[in-house]
N, C-alpha and C positions, 0 to 999 in steps of 0.2 A: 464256260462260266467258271470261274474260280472263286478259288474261298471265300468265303465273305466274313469282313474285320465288324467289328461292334466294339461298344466302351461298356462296364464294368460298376455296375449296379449292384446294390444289395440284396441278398434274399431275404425272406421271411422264418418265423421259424421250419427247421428241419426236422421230419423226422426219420432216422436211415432205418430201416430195416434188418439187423444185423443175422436174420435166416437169408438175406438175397447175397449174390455173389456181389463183391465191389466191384462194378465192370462200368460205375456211373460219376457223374461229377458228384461228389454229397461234399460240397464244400458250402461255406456259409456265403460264398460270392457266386455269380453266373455273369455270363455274358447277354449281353441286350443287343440279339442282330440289328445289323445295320440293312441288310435288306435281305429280300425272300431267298432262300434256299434254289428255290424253283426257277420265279421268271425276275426277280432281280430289284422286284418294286421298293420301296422306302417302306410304306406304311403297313410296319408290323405292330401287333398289339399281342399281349397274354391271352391264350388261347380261353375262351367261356363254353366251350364246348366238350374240351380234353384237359383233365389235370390230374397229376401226379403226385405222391413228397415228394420222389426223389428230381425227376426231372419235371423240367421246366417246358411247359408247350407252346408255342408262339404260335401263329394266323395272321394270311398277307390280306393286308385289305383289297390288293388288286385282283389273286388270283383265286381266292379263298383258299387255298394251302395251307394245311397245318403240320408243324414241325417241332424234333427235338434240339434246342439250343440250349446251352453250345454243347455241339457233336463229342458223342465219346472219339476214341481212337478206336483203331480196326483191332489193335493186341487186347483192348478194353471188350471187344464185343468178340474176341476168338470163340472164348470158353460156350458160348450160346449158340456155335454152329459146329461142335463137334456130330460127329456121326452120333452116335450112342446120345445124346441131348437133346438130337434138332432131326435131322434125316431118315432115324431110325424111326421116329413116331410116324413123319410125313409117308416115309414109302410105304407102311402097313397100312397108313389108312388111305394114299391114292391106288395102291392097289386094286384095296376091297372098290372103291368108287369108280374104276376104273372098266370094274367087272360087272358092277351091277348099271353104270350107262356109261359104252362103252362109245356114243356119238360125240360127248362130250369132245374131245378130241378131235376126233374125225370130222366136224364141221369147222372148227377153225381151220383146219390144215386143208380143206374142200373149197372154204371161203378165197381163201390166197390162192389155190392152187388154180382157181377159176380166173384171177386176176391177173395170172402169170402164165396162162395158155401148159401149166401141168406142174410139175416137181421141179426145183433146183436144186440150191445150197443153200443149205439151213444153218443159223448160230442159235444155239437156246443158252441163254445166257443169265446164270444161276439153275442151271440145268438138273440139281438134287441128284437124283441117283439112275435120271436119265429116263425117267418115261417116255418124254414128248420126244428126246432123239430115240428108243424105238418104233416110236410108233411113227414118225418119221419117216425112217430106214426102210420101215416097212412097207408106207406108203412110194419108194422110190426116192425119198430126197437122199441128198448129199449129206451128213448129219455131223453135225460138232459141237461141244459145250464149253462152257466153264463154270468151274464152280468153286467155292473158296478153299472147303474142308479136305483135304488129301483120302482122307478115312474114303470119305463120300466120293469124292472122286475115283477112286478104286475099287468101287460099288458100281459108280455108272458105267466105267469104260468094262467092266464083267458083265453090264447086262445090256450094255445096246453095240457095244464092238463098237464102236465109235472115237477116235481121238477126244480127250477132253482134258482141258488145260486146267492148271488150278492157280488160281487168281482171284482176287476182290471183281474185275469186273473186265470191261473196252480195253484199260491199259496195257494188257496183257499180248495185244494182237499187233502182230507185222501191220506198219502202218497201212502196205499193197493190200490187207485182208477184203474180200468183196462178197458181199452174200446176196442171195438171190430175197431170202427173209431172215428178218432175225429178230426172234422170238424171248418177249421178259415175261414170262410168267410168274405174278406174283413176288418179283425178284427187286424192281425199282424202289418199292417203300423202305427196303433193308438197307439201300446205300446210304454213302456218309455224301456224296456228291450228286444226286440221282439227275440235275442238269446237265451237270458232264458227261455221263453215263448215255443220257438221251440222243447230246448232239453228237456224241460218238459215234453209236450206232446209226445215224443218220447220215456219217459219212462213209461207211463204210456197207451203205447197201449199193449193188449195182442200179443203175437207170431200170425206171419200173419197179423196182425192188421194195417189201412192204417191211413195216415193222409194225410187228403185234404186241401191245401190253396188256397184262392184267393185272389190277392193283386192286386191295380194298378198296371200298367206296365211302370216304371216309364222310359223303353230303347223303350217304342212303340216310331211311329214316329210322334203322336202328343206329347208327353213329346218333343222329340228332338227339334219339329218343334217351338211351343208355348210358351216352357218352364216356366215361371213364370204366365205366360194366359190358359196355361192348367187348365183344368177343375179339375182332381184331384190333383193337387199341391195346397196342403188347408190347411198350417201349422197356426197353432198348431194343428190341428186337423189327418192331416196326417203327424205325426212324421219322419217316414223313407218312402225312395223311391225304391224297389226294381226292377233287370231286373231276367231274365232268370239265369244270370251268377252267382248272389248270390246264389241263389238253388243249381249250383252244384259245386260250391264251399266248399257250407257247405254240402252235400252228400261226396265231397272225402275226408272232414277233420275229418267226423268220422266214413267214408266207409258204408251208408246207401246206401241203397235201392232204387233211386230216377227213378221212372217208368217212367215219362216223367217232362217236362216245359213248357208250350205250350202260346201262346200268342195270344188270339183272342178279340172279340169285348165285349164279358159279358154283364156288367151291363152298358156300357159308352154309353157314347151318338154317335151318327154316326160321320164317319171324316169330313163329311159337318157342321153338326150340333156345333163339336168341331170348327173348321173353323169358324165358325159365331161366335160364344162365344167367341174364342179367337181375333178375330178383334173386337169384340164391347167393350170388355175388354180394347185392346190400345187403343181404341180410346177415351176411357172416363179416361183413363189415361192421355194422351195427352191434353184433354180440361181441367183434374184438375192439369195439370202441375207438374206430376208424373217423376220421371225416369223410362221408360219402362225397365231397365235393372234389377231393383231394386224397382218395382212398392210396394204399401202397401200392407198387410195384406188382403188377402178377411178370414171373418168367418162367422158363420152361425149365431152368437149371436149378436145381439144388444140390445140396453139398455129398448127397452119395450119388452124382451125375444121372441120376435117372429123372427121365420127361414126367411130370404128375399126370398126364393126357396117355394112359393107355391106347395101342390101338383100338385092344376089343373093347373099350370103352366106347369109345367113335362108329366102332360097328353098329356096336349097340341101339347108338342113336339112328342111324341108316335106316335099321330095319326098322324103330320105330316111324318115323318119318313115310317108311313105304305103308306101312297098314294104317297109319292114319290119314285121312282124305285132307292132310295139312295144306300142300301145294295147291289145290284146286281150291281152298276155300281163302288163299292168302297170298293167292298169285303176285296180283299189284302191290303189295307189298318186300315182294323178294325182289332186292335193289340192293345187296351189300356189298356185290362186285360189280368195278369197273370194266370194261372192254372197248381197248383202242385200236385204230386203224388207220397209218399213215401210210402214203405210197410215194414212193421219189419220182422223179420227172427231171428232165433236163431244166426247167427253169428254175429248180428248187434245189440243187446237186452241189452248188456252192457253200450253200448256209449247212 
């Protein structure tokens, strides 16, 4: 799928922010997609779920996807994946999470490996500072990444011994590249092109071969509930918003394999702990005299390059979360990640 052209609409008023990095379109015009980011449909409308000042969030009527239009450039969104910005927060705190349930893990990588009669060759792609390639390695796969930040990428290949390339994404790889699985964790929502990116990796798994995603869940019911106060609605930095419906949408549009969709709690924070965050949110909206409908930008960059998101902050929350009997009493409610599961086949190897 390739870019998609749109014509050249007015905005409304703006208001930029001038503590955020200019890494965003803040001009008085936007572009009005001509069709989905995703599966390609016509009928987009202004997102009534997600909005922003600065950026503009669009919703396909076919697939339910919501997205940022029009796209920054990848030199526009550097600054928000240095190491020290972006990797340094994530690896201290999937450490600690890593430590305290350490199946997390080990059951995706248990799941495939049952599908595939043991271990092969792995791509983790947006691979951060290379957890899933050791744990991986460790399990006996073949393990290899990319990731965008060089910093980061010099982090991962120190701690999984692993080759890892540094690139935006797919385009980086020998077209012969062939994997047994290849792994997005959490990595799809950041692209500027996340269709290309899918049917890439689609061509480049061997016969049998699975591909895992995990994306916010942008149809859970704190998206619905929150919406702009949602924890992962973090534009520029999460581009697109997928639910369940986009997956199989784009499974019957080129007759894949799609094993399940499933929507559980992952990496997110509890639906109490969202609750809390998403009211401390309007509420500091409302004191800085915000439109909670259309509140600013949150990003993780500011201007002396430090994350506002401590790790031991994040810990913090963990250990709260274990002494409070939160999970068991809000189970059915923990839905704010995604988890996909497509498997290749000779009938499917073409598309």
């Amino acid at each position: 799928m390739g870019p998609v052209s749109g014509q050249v609409i007015r905005k409304g008023d703006q208001r930029a922010n001038p503590s955020l990095p200019r890494a965003g379109p803040i001009e008085d015009t936007v572009t009005r997609p001509s069709a989905c980011v995703w599966c390609g449909a016509a009928a987009q409308a202004p997102s009534t779920r997600f909005r922003a000042d600065v950026w503009k969030v669009w919703e396909c009527g076919a697939c339910g996807t919501s997205y940022i239009w029009p796209r920054p450039t990848q030199e526009q969104l550097a600054p928000f994946y240095r190491f020290q910005t972006y990797a340094a927060h994530t690896y201290g705190r999937e450490d600690h999470r890593s430590l305290r349930n350490p199946r997390r893990l080990s059951q995706a990588f248990a799941q495939v490996e049952e599908l595939l009669g043991g271990p092969g060759s792995l791509l983790d792609v947006g691979c951060s500072v290379g957890h899933y390639l050791s744990e991986g390695k460790e399990r006996g796969w073949r393990v290899q990444g990319i990731e965008l930040d060089p910093a980061t990428v010099a982090v991962a290949r120190k701690r999984s011994q692993a080759p890892v390339q540094v690139g935006p994404g797919l385009e980086v790889l020998e077209r012969s590249a062939q994997f047994d699985m290849i792994l997005m964790s959490h990595w799809l929502e950041h692209t500027l092109n996340p269709r290309w990116q899918f049917d890439a990796a689609w061509r480049h798994l061997r016969e049998g071969g699975c591909l895992l995603v995990r994306v916010p869940n942008g149809d859970s019911r704190a998206a619905r509930l929150f919406g702009a106060s949602w924890t992962w609605f973090y534009p520029p930095v999460h581009l697109t918003y997928f639910g369940p419906e986009a997956f199989e949408v784009a499974a019957r549009q080129d007759g894949r394999n799609l094993l399940f969709a499933r929507a559980h709690r992952g990496d997110a924070q509890s639906f109490p702990m969202e609750l809390g965050f998403a009211a401390a949110r309007r509420l500091y909206y409302l004191v800085r005299g915000h439109d909670l409908l259309s509140p600013p930008v949150r990003t993780g960059v500011h201007e002396g390059g430090e994350h506002p998101y401590r790790p031991s902050l994040m810990r913090l929350v963990d250990v709260a979360e274990d002494v409070l009997p939160l999970r068991a009493m809000l189970g059915r409610w923990e839905d704010s990640e995604l988890i996909v599961l497509l498997r290749q086949s000779s009938s499917t190897r073409a598309t």
